[in-house]
N, CA, C and O atoms as a CHARMM CRD file, in Angstrom:
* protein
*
  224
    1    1 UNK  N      4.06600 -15.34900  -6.38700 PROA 1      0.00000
    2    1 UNK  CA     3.62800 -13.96000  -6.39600 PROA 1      0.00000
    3    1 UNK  C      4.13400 -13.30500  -7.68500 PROA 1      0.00000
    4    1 UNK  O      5.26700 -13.57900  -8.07900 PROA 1      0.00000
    5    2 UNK  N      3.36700 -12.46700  -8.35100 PROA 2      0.00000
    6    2 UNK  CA     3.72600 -11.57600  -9.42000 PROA 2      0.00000
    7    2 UNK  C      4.08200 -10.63600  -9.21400 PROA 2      0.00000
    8    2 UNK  O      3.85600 -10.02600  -8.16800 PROA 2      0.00000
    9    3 UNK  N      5.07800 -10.03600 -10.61100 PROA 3      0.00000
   10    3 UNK  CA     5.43900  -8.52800 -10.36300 PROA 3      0.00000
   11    3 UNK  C      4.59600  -7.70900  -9.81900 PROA 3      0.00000
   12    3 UNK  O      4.86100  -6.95300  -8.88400 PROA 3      0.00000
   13    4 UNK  N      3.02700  -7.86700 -10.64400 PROA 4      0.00000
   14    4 UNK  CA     2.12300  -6.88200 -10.02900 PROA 4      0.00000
   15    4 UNK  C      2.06400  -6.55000  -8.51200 PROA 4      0.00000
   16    4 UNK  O      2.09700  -5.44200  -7.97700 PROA 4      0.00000
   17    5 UNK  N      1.93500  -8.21300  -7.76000 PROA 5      0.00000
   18    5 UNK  CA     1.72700  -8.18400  -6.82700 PROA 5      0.00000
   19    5 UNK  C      2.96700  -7.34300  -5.43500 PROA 5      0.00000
   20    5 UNK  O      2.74100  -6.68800  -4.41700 PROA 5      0.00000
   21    6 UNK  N      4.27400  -7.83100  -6.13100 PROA 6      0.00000
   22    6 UNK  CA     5.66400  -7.53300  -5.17800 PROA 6      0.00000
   23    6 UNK  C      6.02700  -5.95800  -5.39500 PROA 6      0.00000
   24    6 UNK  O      7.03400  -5.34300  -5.04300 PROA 6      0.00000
   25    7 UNK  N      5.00100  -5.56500  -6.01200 PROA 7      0.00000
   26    7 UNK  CA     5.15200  -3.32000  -5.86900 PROA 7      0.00000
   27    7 UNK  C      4.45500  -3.12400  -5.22100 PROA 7      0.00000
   28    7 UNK  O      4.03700  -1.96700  -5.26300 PROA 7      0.00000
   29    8 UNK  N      3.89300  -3.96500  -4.28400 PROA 8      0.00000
   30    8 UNK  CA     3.38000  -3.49700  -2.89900 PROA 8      0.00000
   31    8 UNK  C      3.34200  -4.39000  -1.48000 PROA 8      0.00000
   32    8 UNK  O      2.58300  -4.71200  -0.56700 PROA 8      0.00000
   33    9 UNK  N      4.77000  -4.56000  -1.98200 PROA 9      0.00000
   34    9 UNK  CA     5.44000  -5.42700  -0.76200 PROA 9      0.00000
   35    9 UNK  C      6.87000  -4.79600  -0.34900 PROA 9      0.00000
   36    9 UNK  O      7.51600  -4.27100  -1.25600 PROA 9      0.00000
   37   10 UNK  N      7.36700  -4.81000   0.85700 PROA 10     0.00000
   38   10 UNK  CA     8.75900  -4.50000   1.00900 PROA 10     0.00000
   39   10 UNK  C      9.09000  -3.39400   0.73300 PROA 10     0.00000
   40   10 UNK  O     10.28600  -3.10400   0.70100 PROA 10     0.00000
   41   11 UNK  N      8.08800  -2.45800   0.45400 PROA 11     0.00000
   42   11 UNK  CA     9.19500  -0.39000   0.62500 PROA 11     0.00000
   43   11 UNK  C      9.48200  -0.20900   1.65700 PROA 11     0.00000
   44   11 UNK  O      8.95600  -0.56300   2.71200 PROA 11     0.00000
   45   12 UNK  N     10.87600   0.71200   1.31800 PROA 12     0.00000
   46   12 UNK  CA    11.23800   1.01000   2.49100 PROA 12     0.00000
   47   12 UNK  C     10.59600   2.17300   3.70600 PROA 12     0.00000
   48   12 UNK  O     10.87300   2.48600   4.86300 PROA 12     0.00000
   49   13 UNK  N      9.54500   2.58700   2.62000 PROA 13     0.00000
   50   13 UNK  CA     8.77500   3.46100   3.78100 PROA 13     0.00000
   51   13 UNK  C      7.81600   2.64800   4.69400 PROA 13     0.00000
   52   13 UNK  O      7.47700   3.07700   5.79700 PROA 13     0.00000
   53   14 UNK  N      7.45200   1.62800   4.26600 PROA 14     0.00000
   54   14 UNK  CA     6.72800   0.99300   5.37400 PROA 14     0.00000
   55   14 UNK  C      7.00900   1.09600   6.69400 PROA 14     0.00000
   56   14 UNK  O      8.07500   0.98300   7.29900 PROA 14     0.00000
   57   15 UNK  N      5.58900   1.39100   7.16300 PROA 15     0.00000
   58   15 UNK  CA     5.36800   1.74000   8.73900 PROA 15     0.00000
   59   15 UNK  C      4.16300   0.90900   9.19600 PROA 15     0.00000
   60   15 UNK  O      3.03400   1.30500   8.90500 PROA 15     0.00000
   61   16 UNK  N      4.30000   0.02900   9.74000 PROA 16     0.00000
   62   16 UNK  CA     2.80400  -0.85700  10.06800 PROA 16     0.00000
   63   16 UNK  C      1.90200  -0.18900  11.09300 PROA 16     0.00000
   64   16 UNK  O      2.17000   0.38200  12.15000 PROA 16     0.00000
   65   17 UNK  N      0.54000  -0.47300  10.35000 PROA 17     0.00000
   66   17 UNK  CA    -0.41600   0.17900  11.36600 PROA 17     0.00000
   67   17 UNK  C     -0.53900  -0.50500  12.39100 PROA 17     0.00000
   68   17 UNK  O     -1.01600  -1.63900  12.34500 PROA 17     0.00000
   69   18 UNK  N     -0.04900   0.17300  13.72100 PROA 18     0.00000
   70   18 UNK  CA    -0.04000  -0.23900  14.83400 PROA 18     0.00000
   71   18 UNK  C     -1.75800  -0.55400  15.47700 PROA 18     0.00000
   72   18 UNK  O     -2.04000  -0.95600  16.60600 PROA 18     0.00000
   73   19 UNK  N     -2.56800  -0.27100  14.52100 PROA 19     0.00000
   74   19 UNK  CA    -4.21400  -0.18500  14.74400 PROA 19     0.00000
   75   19 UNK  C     -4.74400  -1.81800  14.20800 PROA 19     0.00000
   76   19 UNK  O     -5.85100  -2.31300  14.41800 PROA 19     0.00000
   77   20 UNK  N     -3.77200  -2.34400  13.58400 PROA 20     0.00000
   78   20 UNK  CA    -4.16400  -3.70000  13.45600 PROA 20     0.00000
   79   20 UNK  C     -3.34600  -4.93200  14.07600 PROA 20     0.00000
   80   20 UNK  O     -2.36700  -4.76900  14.80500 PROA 20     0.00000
   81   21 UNK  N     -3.82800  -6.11400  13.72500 PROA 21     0.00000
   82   21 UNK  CA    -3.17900  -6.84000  14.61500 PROA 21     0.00000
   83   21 UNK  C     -2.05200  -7.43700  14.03700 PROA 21     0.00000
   84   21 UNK  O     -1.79000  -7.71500  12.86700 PROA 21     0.00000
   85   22 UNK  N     -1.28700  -7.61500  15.34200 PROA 22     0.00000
   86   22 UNK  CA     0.14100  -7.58300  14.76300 PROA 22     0.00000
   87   22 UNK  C      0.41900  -8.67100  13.64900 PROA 22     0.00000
   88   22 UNK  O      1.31300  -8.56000  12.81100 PROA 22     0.00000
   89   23 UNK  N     -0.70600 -10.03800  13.77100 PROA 23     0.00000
   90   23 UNK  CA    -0.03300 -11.22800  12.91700 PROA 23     0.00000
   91   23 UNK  C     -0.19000 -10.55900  11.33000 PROA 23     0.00000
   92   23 UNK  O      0.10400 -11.24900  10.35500 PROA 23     0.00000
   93   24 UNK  N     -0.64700  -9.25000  11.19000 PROA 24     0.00000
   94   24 UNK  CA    -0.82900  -8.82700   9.78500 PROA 24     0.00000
   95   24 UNK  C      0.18500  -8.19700   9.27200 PROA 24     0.00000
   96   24 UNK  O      0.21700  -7.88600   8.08100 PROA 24     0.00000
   97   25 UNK  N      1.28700  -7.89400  10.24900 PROA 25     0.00000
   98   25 UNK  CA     2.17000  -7.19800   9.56100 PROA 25     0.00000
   99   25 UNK  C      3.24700  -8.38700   8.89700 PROA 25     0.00000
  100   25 UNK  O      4.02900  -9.16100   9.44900 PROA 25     0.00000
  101   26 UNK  N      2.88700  -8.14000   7.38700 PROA 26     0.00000
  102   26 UNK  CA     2.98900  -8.45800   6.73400 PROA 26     0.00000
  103   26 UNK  C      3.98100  -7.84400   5.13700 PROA 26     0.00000
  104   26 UNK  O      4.29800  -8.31300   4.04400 PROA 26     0.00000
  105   27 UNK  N      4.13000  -6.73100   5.79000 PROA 27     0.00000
  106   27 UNK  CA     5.12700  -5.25100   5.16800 PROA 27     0.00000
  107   27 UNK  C      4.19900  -5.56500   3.78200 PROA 27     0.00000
  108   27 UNK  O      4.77000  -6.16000   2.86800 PROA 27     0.00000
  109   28 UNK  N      3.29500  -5.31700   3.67300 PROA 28     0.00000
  110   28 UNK  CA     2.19200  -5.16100   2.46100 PROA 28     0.00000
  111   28 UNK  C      1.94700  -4.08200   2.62000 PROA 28     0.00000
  112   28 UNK  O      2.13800  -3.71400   3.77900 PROA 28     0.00000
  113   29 UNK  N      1.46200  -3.08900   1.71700 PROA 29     0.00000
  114   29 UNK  CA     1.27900  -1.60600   1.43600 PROA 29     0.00000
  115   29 UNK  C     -0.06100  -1.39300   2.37000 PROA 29     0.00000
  116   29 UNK  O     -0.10500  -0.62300   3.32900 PROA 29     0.00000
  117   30 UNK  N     -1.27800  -2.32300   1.85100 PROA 30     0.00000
  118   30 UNK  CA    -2.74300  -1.93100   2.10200 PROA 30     0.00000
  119   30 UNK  C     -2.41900  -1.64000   4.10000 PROA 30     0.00000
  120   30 UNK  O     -3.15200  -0.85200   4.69700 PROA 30     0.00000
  121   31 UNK  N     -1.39400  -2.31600   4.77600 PROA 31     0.00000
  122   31 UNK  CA    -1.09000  -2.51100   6.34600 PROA 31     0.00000
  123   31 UNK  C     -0.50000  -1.45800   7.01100 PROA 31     0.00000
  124   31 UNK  O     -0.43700  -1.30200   8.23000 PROA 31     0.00000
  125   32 UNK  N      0.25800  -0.20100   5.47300 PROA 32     0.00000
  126   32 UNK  CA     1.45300   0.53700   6.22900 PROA 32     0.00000
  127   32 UNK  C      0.26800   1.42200   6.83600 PROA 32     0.00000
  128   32 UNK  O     -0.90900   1.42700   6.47400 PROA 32     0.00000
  129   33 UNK  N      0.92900   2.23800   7.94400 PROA 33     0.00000
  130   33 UNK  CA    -0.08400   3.21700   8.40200 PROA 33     0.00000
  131   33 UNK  C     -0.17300   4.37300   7.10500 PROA 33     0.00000
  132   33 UNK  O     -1.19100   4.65100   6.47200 PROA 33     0.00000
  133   34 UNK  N      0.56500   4.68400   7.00200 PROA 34     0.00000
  134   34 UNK  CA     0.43500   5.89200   5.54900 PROA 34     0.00000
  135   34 UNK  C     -0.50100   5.59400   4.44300 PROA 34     0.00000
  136   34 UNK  O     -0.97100   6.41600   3.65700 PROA 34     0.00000
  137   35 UNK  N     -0.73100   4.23000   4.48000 PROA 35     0.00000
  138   35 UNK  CA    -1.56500   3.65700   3.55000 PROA 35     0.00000
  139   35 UNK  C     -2.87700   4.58400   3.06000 PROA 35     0.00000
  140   35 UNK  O     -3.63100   5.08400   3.89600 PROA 35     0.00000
  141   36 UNK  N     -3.09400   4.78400   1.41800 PROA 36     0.00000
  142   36 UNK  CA    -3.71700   5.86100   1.13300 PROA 36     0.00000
  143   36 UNK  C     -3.87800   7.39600   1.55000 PROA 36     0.00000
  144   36 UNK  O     -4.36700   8.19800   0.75500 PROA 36     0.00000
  145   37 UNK  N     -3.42300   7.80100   2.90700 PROA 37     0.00000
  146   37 UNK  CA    -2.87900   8.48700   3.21800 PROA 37     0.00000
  147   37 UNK  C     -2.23500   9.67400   2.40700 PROA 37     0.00000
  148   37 UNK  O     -1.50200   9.23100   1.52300 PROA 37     0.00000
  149   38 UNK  N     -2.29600  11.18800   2.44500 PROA 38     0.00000
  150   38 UNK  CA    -1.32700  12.17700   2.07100 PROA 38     0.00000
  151   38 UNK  C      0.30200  11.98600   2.52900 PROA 38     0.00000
  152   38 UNK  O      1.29500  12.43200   1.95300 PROA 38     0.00000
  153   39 UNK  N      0.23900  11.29100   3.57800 PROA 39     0.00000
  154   39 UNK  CA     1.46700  10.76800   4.12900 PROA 39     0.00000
  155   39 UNK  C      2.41000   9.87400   3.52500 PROA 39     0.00000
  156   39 UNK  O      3.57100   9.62000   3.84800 PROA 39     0.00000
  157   40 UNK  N      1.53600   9.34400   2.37400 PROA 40     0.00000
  158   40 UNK  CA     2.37900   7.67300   1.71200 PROA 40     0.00000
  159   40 UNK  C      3.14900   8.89600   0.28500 PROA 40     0.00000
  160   40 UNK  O      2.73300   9.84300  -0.38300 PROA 40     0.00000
  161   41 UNK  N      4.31300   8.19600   0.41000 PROA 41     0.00000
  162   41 UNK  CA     5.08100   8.85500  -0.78000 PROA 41     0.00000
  163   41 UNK  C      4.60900   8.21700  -2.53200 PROA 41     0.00000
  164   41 UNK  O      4.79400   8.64800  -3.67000 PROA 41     0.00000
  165   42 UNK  N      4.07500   7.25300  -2.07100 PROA 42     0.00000
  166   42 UNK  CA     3.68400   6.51000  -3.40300 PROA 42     0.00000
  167   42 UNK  C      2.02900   7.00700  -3.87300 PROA 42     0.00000
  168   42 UNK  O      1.60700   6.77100  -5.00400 PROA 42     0.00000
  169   43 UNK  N      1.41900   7.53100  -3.09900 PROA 43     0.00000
  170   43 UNK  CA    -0.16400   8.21200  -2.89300 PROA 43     0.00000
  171   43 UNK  C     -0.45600   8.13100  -4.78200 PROA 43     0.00000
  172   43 UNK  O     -1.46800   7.53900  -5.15800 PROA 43     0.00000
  173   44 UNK  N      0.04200   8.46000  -5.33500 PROA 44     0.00000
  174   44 UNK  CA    -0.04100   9.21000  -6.96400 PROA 44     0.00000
  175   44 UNK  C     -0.09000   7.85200  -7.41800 PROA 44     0.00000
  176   44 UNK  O     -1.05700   7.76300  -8.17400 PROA 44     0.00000
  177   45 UNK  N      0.47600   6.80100  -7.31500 PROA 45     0.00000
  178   45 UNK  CA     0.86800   5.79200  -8.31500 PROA 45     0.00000
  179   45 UNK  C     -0.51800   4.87600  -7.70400 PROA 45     0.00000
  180   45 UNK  O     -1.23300   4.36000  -8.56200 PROA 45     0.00000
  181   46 UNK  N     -0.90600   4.67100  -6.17200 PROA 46     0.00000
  182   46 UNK  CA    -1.92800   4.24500  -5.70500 PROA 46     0.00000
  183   46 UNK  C     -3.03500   4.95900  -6.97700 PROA 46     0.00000
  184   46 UNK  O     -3.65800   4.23900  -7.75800 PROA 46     0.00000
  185   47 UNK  N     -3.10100   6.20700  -6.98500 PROA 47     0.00000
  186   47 UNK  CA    -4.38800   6.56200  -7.09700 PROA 47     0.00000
  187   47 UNK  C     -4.36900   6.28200  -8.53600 PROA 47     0.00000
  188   47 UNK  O     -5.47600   5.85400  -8.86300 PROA 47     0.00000
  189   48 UNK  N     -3.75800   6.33300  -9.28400 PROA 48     0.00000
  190   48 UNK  CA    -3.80100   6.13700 -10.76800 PROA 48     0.00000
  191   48 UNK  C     -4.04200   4.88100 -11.23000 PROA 48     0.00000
  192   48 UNK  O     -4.40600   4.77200 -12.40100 PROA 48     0.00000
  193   49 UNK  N     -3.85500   3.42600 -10.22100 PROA 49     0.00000
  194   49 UNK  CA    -4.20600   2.05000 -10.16500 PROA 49     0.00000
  195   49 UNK  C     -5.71700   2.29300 -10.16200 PROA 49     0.00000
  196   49 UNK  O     -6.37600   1.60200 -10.93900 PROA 49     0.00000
  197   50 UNK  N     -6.24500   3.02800  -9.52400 PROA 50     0.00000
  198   50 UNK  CA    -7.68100   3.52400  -8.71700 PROA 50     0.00000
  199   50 UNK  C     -8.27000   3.53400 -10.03600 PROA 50     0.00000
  200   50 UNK  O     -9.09000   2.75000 -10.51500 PROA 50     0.00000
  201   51 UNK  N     -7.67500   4.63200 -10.58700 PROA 51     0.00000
  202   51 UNK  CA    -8.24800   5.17700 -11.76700 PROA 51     0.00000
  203   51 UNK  C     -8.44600   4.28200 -13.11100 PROA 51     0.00000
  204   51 UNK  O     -9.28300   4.41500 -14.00400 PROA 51     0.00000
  205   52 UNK  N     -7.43000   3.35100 -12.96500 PROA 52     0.00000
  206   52 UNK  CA    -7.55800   2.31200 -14.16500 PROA 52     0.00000
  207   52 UNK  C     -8.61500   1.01000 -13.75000 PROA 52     0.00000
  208   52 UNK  O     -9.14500   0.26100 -14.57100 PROA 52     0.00000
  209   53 UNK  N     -8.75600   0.95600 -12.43900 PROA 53     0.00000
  210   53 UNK  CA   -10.36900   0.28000 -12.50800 PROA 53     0.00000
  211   53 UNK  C    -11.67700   1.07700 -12.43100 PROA 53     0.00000
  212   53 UNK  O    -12.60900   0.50000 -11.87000 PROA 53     0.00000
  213   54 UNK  N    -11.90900   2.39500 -12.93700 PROA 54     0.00000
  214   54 UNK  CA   -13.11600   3.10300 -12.76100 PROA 54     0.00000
  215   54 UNK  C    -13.44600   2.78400 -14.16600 PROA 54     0.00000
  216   54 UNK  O    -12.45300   2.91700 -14.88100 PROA 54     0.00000
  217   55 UNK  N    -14.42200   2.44000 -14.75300 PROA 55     0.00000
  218   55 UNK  CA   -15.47500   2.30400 -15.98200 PROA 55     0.00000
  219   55 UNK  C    -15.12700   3.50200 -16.48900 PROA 55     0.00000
  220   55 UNK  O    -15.08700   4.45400 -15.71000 PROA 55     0.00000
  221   56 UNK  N    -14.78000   3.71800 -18.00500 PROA 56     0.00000
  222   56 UNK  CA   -15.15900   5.44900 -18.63800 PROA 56     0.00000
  223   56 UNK  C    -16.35100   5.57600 -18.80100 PROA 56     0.00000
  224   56 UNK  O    -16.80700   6.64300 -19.21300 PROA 56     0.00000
């Protein structure tokens, strides 16, 4: 696994979405319930990843 990949593994805010099934919790970001969410403390750094794959 790469750096890229391990900044969205293991925060300590992780909260697993209890809406999926359990063999997924996996403490991966895309799983926490806050995920994209106003709720996720990281929301800003998500969306700016967002932004660096949109075409100018």
């Amino acid at each position: 696994m790469d750096d890229e990949e391990d900044r969205f593994v293991n925060r300590p805010c992780y909260e697993f979405n209890s809406l999926l099934r359990p063999a997924w919790n996996d403490r991966r970001c895309e799983h926490c319930r806050h995920y994209l969410t106003a709720r996720c403390p990281h929301i800003d750094e998500f969306l700016d990843d967002v932004d660096d794959l949109t075409p100018e």
